[in-house]
C-alpha beads as a LAMMPS data file, in Angstrom:
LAMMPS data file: protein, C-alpha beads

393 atoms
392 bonds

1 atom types
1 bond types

-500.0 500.0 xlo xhi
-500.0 500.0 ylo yhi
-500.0 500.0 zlo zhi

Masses

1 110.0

Atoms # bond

1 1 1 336.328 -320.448 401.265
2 1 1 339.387 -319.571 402.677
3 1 1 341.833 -316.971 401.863
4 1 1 344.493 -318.791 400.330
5 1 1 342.480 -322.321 399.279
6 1 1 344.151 -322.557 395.677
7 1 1 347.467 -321.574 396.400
8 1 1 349.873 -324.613 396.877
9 1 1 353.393 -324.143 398.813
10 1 1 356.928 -326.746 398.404
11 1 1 358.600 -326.378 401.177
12 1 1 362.233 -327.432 401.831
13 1 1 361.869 -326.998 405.828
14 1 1 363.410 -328.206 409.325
15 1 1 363.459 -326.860 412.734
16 1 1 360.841 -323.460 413.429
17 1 1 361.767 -320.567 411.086
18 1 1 360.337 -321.759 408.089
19 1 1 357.781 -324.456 409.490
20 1 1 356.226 -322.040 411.730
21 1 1 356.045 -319.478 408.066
22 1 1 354.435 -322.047 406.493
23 1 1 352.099 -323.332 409.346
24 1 1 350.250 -319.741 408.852
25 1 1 349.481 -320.329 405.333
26 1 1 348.022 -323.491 406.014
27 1 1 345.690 -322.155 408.775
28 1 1 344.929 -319.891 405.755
29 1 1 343.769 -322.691 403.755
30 1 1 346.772 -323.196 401.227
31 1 1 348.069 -326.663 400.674
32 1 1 351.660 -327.212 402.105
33 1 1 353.500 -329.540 400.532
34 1 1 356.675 -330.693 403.292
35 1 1 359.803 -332.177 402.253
36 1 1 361.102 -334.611 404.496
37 1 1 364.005 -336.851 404.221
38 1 1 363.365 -340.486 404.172
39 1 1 363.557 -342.220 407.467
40 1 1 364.618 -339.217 409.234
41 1 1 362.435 -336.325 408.572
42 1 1 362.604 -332.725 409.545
43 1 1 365.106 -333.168 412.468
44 1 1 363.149 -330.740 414.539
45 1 1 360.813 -334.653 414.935
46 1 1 363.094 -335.872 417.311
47 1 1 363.596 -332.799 420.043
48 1 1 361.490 -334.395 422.411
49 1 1 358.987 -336.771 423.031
50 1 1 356.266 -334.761 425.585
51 1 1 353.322 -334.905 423.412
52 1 1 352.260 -338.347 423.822
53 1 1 355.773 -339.977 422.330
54 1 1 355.883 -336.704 419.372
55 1 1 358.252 -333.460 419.697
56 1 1 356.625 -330.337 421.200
57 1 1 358.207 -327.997 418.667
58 1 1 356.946 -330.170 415.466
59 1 1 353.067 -330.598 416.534
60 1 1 353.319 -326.507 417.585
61 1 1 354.599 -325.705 413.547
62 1 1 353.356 -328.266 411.289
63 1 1 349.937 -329.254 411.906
64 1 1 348.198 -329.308 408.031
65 1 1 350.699 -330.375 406.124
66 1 1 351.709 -333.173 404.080
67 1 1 354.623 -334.916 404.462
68 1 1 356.585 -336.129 401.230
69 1 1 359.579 -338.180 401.743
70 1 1 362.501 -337.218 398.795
71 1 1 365.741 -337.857 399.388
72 1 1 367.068 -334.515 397.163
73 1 1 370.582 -335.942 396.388
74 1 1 368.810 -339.241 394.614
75 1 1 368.423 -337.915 390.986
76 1 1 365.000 -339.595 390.558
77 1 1 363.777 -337.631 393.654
78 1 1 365.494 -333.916 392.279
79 1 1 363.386 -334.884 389.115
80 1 1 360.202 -335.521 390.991
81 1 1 360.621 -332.133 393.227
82 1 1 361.396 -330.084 390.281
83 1 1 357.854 -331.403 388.835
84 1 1 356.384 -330.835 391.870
85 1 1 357.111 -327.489 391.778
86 1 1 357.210 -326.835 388.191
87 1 1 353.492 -328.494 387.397
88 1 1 351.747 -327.077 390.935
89 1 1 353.433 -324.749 393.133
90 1 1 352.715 -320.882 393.826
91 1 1 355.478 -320.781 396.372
92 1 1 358.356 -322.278 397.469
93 1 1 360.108 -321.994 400.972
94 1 1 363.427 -323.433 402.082
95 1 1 365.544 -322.755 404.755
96 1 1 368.283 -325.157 404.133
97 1 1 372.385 -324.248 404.621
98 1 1 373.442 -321.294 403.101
99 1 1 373.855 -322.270 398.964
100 1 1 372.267 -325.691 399.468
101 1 1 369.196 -324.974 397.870
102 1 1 371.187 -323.290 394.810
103 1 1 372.819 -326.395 394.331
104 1 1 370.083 -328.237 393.932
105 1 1 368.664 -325.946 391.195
106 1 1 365.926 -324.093 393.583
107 1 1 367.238 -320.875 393.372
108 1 1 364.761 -318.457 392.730
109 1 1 367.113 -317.559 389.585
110 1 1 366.854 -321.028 388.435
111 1 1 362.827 -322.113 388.981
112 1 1 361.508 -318.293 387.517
113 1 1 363.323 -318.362 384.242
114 1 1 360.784 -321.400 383.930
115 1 1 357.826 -320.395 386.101
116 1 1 358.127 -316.135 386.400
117 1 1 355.279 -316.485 388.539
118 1 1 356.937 -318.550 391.349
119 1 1 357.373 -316.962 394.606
120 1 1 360.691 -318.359 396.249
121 1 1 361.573 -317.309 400.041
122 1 1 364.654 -318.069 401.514
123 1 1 365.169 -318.261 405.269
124 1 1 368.625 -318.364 406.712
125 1 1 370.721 -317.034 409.912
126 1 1 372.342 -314.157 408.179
127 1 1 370.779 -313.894 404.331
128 1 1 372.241 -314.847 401.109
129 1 1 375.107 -312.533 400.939
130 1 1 377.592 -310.250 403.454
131 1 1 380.685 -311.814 405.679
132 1 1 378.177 -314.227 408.368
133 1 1 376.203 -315.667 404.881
134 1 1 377.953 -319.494 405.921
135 1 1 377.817 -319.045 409.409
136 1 1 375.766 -321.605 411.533
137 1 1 372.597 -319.939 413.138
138 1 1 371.041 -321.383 416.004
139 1 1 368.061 -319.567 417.939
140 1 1 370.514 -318.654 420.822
141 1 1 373.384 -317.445 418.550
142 1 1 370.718 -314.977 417.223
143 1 1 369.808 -313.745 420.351
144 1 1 373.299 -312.966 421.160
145 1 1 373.935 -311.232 417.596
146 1 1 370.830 -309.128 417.619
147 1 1 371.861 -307.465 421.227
148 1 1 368.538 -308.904 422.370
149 1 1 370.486 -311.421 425.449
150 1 1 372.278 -308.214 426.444
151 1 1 369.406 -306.629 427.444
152 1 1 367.433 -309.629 428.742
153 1 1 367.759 -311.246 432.435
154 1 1 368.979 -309.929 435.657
155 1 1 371.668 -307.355 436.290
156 1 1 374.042 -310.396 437.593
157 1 1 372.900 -312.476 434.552
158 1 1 372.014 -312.084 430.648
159 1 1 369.372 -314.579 429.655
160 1 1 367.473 -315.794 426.217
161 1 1 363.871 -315.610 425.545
162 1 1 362.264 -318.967 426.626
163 1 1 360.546 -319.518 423.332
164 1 1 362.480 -319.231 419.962
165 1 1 361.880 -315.398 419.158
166 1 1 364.660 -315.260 416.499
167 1 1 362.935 -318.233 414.395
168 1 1 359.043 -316.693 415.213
169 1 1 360.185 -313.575 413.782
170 1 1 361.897 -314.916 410.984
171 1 1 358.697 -317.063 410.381
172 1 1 356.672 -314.035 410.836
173 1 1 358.381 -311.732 408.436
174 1 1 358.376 -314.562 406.008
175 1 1 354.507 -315.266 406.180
176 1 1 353.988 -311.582 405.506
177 1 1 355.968 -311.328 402.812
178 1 1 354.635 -313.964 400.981
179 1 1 351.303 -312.958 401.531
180 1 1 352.702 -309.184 400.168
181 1 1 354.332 -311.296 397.239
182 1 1 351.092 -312.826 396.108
183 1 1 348.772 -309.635 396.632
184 1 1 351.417 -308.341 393.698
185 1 1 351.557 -311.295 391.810
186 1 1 347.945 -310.757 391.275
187 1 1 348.489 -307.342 389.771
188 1 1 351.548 -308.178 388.177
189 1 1 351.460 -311.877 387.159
190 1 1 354.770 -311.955 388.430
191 1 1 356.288 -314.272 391.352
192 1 1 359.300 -313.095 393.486
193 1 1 362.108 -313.150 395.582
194 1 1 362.220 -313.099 399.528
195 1 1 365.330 -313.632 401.350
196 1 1 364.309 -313.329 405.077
197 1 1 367.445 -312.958 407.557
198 1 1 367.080 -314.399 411.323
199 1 1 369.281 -311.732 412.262
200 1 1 367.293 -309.002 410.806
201 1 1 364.545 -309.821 411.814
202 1 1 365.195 -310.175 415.247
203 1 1 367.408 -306.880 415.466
204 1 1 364.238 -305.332 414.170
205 1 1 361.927 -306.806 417.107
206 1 1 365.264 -305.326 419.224
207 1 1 364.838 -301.767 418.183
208 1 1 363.407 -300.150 421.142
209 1 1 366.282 -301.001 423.462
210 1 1 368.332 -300.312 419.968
211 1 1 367.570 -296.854 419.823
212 1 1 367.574 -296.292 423.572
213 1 1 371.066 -297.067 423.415
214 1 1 371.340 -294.255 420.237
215 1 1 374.733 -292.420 419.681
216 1 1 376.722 -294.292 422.122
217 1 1 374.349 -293.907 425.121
218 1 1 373.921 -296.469 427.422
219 1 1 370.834 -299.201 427.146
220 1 1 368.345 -300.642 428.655
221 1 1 369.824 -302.351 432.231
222 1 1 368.647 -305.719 432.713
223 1 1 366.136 -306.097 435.093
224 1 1 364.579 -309.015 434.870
225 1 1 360.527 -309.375 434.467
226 1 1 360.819 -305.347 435.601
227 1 1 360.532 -302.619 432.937
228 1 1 363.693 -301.915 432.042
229 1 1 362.935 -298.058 431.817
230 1 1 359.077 -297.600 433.436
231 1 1 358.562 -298.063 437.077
232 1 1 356.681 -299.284 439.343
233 1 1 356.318 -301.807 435.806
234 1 1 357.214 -305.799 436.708
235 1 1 356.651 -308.579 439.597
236 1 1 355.355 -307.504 443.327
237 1 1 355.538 -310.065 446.001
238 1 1 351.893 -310.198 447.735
239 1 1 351.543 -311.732 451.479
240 1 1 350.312 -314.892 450.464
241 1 1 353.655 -315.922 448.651
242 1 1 351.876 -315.855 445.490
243 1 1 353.807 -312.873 442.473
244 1 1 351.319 -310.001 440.924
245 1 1 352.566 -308.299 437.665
246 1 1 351.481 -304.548 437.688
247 1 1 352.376 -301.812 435.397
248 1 1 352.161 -298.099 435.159
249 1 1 352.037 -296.130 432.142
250 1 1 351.693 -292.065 433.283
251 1 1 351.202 -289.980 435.959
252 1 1 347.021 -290.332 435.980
253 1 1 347.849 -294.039 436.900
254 1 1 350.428 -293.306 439.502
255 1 1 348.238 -291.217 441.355
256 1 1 345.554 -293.834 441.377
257 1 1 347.727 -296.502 442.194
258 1 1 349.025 -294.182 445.551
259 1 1 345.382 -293.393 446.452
260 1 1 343.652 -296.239 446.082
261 1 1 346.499 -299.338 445.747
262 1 1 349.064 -297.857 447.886
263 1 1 346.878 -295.873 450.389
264 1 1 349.340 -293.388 450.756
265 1 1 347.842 -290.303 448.321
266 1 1 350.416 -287.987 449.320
267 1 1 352.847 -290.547 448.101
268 1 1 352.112 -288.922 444.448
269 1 1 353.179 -285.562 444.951
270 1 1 356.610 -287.160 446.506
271 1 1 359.413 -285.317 444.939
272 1 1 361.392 -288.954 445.307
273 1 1 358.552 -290.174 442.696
274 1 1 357.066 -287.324 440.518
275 1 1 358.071 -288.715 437.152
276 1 1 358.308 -291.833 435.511
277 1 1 362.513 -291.194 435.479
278 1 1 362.440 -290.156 438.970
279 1 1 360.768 -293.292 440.402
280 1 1 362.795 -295.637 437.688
281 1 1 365.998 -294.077 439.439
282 1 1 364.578 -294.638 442.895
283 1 1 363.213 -298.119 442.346
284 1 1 364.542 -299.390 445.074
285 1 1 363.537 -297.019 447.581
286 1 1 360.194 -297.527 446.007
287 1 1 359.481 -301.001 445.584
288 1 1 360.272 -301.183 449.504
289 1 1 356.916 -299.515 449.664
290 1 1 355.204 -301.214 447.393
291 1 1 356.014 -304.636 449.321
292 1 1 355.664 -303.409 452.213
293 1 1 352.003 -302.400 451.458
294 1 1 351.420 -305.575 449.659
295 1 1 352.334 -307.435 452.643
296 1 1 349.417 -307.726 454.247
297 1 1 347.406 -308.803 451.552
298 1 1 346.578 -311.770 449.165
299 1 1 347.557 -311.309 445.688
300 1 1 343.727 -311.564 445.110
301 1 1 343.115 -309.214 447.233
302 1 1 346.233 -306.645 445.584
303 1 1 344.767 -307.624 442.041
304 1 1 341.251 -306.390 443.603
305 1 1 342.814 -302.781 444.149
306 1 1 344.533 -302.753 441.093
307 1 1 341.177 -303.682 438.892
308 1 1 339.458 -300.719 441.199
309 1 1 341.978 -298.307 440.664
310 1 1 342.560 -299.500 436.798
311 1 1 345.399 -300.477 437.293
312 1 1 347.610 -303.452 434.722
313 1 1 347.764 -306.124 436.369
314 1 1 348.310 -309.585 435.121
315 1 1 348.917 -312.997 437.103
316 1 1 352.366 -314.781 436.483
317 1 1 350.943 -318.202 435.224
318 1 1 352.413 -321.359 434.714
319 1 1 352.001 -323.636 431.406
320 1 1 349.561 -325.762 432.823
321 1 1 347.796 -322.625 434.304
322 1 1 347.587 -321.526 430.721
323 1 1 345.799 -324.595 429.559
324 1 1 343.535 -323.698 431.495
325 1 1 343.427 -319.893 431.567
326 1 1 339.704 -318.888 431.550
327 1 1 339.720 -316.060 429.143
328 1 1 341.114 -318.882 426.718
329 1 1 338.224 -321.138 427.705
330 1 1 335.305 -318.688 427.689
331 1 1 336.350 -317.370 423.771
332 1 1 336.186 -320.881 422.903
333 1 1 339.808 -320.784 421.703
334 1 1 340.554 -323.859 421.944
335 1 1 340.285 -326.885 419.424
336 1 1 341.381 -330.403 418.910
337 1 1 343.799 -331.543 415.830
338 1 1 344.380 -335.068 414.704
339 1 1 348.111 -336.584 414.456
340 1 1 349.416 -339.998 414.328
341 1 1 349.054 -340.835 418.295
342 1 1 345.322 -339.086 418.624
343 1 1 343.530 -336.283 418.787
344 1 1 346.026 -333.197 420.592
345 1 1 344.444 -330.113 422.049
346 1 1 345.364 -327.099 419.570
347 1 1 345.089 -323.199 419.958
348 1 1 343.170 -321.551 417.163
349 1 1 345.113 -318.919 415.224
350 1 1 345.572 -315.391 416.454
351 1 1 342.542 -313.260 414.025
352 1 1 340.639 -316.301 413.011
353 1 1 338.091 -314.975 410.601
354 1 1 334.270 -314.932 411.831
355 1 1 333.139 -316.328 408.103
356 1 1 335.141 -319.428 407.824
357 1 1 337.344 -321.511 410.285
358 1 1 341.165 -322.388 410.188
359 1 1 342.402 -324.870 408.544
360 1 1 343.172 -327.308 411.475
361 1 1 344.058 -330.362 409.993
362 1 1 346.425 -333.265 411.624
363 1 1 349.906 -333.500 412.318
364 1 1 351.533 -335.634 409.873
365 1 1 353.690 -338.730 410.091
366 1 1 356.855 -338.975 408.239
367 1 1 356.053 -339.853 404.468
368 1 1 352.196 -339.491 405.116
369 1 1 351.268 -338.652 401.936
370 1 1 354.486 -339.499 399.538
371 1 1 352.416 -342.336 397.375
372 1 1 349.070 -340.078 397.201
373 1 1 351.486 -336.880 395.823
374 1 1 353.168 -339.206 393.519
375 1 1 349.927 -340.325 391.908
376 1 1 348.976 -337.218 391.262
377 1 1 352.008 -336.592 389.173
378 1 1 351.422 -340.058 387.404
379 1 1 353.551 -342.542 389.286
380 1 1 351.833 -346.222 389.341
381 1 1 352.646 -348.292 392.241
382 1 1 354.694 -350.543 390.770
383 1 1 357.355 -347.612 390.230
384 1 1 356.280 -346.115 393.675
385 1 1 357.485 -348.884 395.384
386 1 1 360.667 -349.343 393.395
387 1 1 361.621 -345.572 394.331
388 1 1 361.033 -346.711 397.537
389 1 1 363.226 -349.671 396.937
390 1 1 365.792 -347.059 395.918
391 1 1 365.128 -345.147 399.330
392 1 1 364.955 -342.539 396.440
393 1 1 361.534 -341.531 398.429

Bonds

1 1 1 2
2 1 2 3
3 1 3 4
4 1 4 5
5 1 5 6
6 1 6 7
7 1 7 8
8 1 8 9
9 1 9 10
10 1 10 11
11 1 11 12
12 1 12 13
13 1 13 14
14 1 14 15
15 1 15 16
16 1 16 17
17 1 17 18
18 1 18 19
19 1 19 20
20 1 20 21
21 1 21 22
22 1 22 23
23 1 23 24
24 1 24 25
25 1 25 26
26 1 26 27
27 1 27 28
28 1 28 29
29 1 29 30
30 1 30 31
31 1 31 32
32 1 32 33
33 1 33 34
34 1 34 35
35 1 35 36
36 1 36 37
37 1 37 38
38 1 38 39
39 1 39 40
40 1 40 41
41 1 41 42
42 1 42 43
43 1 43 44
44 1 44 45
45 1 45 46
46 1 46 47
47 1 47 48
48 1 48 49
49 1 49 50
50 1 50 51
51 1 51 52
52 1 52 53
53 1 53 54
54 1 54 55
55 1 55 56
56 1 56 57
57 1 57 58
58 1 58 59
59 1 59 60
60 1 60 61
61 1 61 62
62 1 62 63
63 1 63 64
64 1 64 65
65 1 65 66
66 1 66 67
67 1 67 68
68 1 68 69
69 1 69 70
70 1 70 71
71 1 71 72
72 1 72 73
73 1 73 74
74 1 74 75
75 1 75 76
76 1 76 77
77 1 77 78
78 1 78 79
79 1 79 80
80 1 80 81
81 1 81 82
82 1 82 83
83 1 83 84
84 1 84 85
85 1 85 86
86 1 86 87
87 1 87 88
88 1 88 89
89 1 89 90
90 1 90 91
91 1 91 92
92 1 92 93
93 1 93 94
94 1 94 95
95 1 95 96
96 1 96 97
97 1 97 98
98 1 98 99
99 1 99 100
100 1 100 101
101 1 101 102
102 1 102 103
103 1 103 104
104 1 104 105
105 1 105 106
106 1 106 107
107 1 107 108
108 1 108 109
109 1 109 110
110 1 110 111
111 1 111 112
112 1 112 113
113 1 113 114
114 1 114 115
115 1 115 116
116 1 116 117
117 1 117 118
118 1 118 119
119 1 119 120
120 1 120 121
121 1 121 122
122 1 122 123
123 1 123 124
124 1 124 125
125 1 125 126
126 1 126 127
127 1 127 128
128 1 128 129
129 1 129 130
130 1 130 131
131 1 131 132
132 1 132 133
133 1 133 134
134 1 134 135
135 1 135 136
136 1 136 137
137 1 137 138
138 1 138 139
139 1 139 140
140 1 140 141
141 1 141 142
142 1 142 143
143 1 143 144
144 1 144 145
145 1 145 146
146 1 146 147
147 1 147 148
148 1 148 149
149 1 149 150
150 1 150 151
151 1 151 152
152 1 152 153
153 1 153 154
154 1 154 155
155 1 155 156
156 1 156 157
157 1 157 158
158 1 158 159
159 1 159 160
160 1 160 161
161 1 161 162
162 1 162 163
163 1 163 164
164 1 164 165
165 1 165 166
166 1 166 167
167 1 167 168
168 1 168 169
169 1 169 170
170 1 170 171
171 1 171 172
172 1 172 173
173 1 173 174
174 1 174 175
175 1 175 176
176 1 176 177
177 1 177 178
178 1 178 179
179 1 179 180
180 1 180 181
181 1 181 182
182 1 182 183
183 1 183 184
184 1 184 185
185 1 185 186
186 1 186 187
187 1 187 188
188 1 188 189
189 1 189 190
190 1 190 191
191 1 191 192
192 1 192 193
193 1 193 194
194 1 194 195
195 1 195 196
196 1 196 197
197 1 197 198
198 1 198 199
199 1 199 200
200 1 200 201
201 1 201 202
202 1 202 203
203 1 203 204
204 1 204 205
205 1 205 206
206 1 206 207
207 1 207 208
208 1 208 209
209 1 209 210
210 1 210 211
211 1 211 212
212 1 212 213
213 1 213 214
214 1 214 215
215 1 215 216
216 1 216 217
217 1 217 218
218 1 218 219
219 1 219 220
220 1 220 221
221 1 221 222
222 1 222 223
223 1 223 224
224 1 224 225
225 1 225 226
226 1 226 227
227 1 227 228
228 1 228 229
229 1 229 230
230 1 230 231
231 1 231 232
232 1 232 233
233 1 233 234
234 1 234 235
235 1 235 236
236 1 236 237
237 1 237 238
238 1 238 239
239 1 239 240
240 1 240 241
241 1 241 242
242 1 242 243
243 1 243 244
244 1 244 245
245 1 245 246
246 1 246 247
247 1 247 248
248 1 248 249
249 1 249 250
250 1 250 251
251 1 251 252
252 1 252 253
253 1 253 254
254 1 254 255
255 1 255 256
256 1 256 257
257 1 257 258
258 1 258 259
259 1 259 260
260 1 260 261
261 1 261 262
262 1 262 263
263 1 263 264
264 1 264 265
265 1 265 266
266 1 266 267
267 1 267 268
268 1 268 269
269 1 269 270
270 1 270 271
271 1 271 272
272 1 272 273
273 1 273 274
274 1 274 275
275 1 275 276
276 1 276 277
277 1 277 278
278 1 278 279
279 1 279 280
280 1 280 281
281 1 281 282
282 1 282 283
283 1 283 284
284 1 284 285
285 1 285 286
286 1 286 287
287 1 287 288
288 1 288 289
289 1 289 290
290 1 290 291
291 1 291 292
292 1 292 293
293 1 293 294
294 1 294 295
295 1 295 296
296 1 296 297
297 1 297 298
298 1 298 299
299 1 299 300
300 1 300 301
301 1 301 302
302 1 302 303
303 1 303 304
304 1 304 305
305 1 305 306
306 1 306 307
307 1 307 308
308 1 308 309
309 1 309 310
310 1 310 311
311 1 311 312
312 1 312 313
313 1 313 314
314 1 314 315
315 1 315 316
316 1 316 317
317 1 317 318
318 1 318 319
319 1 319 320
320 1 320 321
321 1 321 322
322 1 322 323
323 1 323 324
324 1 324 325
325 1 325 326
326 1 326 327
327 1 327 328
328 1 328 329
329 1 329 330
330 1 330 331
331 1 331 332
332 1 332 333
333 1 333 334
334 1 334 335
335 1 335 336
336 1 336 337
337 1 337 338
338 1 338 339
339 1 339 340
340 1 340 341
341 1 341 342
342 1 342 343
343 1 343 344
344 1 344 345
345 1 345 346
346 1 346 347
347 1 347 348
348 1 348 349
349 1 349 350
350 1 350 351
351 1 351 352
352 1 352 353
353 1 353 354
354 1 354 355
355 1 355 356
356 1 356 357
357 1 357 358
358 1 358 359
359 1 359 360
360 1 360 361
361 1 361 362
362 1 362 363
363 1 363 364
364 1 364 365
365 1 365 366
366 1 366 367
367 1 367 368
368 1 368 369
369 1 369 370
370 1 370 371
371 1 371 372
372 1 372 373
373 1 373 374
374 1 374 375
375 1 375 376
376 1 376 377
377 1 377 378
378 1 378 379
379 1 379 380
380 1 380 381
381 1 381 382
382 1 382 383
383 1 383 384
384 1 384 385
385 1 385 386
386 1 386 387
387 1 387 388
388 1 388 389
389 1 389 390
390 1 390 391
391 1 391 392
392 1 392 393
């Protein structure tokens, strides 16, 4: 059985914040219940078309669900969402405009007075209160609020993360919390609010460079796939053309990577280098040396000294070299899903339990499963397909 089989979840969802949330807790077994408009859907559908005609971001956050069409403003549809939740949900999620889900009665206010054991999480830009509550908030637009573009990119250039690290966080910090909220609800009986701020969270993944920069000192410099503060720590050109990514963490490693890397041990005890803040300061004088080592060699042959010295080292892969990165391949992480155009390769979740699998169910096309949900609550299809008539569903 697994952890959360039982436990249903509404969600009110578009784009990645709160999909990706509730993706987790169906990998964890609980049923998630998706909201879609009627012949539109979660707008996040129609980013792209690069997995076989379907977007990239929607197959990566919504594999397991079901997809319920309700159009929210039709008053036959609020009635059948407020059964929905009212006769079988244990949470609800919604990250709608700021006050949209309060005006259409889904407040956590509104559904506990009813239901005290309801756990309601809000996801927004900014959170349900303070000056930025109503302002639009975009991945990017996070990025640049949290500080993290300022101390991303080159020194010419700032630059955002390539994947949406404002929404995963947000997602992430919802998915705990939810988990948190029904660990108590089981002591308490009682449900709970969670109101889950993009900005927040993000400035919260930003608090290294945050407190680097502490009582008006200066942060992190931008430096591109380099360590912004540890050194030799980033990209080294081998001979071959090909990048190795090394890093050092104290001065045990440094003198391994002079002696047997390098092949200059008396490089080490070079007052230019002899700490960590030295050699950050005189990065360029060192890196010289580095490349100029590395120049006769493969980057096989580099990534050979670095594994005999024990040195970190990674390879700078492409996507498709990631599809098929060996380590992925030998811990048999991958699996296949099912969605409306075919089976699509999948990665299993991160800390997938030995005892029982992850829920990996398929993708789901728009309205997949409106008639079957209705049933349940005792809609014939006579009156299914009138509400449909409607475009109330």
């Amino acid at each position: 059985m697994r952890p959360l089989e039982g436990i249903t979840v509404v969600t009110l969802e578009h784009a990645i914040a709160a999909p990706f949330a509730t993706r987790q807790l169906a990998d964890l077994g609980a049923r998630v219940i998706k909201i879609e408009r009627p012949g539109v859907g979660d707008f996040a559908r129609g980013y792209d078309e690069r997995v076989r005609g379907m977007a990239s971001h929607f197959v990566w956050t919504n594999r397991s669900k079901e997809s319920l069409t309700l159009d929210v403003k039709h008053p036959e549809a609020q009635l059948i969402l407020r059964r929905l939740i009212m006769e079988q949900a244990d949470v609800v999620v919604q990250n709608l405009a700021p006050g949209a889900a309060a005006r259409l009665g889904l407040s956590y206010a509104a559904l506990s007075e009813a239901k005290p054991g309801l756990i309601v999480c809000d996801i927004s830009g900014y959170g349900s209160d303070g000056p930025y509550r109503d302002k639009k908030a975009y991945d990017l637009l996070i990025q640049s609020e949290a500080g993290f573009v300022s101390v991303t990119g080159s020194p010419d250039e700032p630059a955002k993360a390539g994947p949406s690290i404002a929404d995963i966080s947000a997602g992430m910090y919802a998915y705990t919390n939810i988990l948190a909220a029904l660990l108590q609800r089981g002591r308490t009986g009682r449900g709970q609010h969670i109101d889950i701020s993009m900005l927040e969270s993000l400035v919260e993944w930003t608090s290294y460079p945050l407190y680097y920069a502490f009582d008006g000192a200066a942060p992190p410099p931008r430096t591109g796939a380099s360590h912004a503060t540890i050194y030799p720590y980033g990209p080294f050109p081998a001979g071959d053309g090909k990048t190795v990514m090394l890093g050092l963490q104290n001065e045990r490693e440094w003198a391994l990577f002079c002696s047997k890397v390098l092949l200059t041990p008396e490089l080490a005890a070079d007052p230019r280098f002899a700490s960590n803040s030295k050699r950050s300061a005189a990065r360029a004088e060192l890196r010289a040396l580095i490349v100029a080592a590395f120049a006769p060699l493969t980057a096989a042959e580099v990534v050979a000294r670095l594994d005999e010295a024990q040195i970190a080292n990674a390879n700078v892969n492409t996507m498709s070299e990631v599809w098929t990165h060996p380590q992925l391949a030998a811990r048999g992480r991958w699996t296949e899903v099912a969605s409306p155009v075919g089976n699509i390769p999948a990665l299993l979740p991160p800390g997938s339990w030995e005892q029982q699998k992850p829920r990996m169910d398929a993708v789901p096309a728009l309205g997949q499963h409106t008639d079957a949900i209705l049933a349940e609550l005792g809609y014939g299809a006579p009156r299914i397909a009138q509400l449909r008539t409607e475009q109330a569903i």
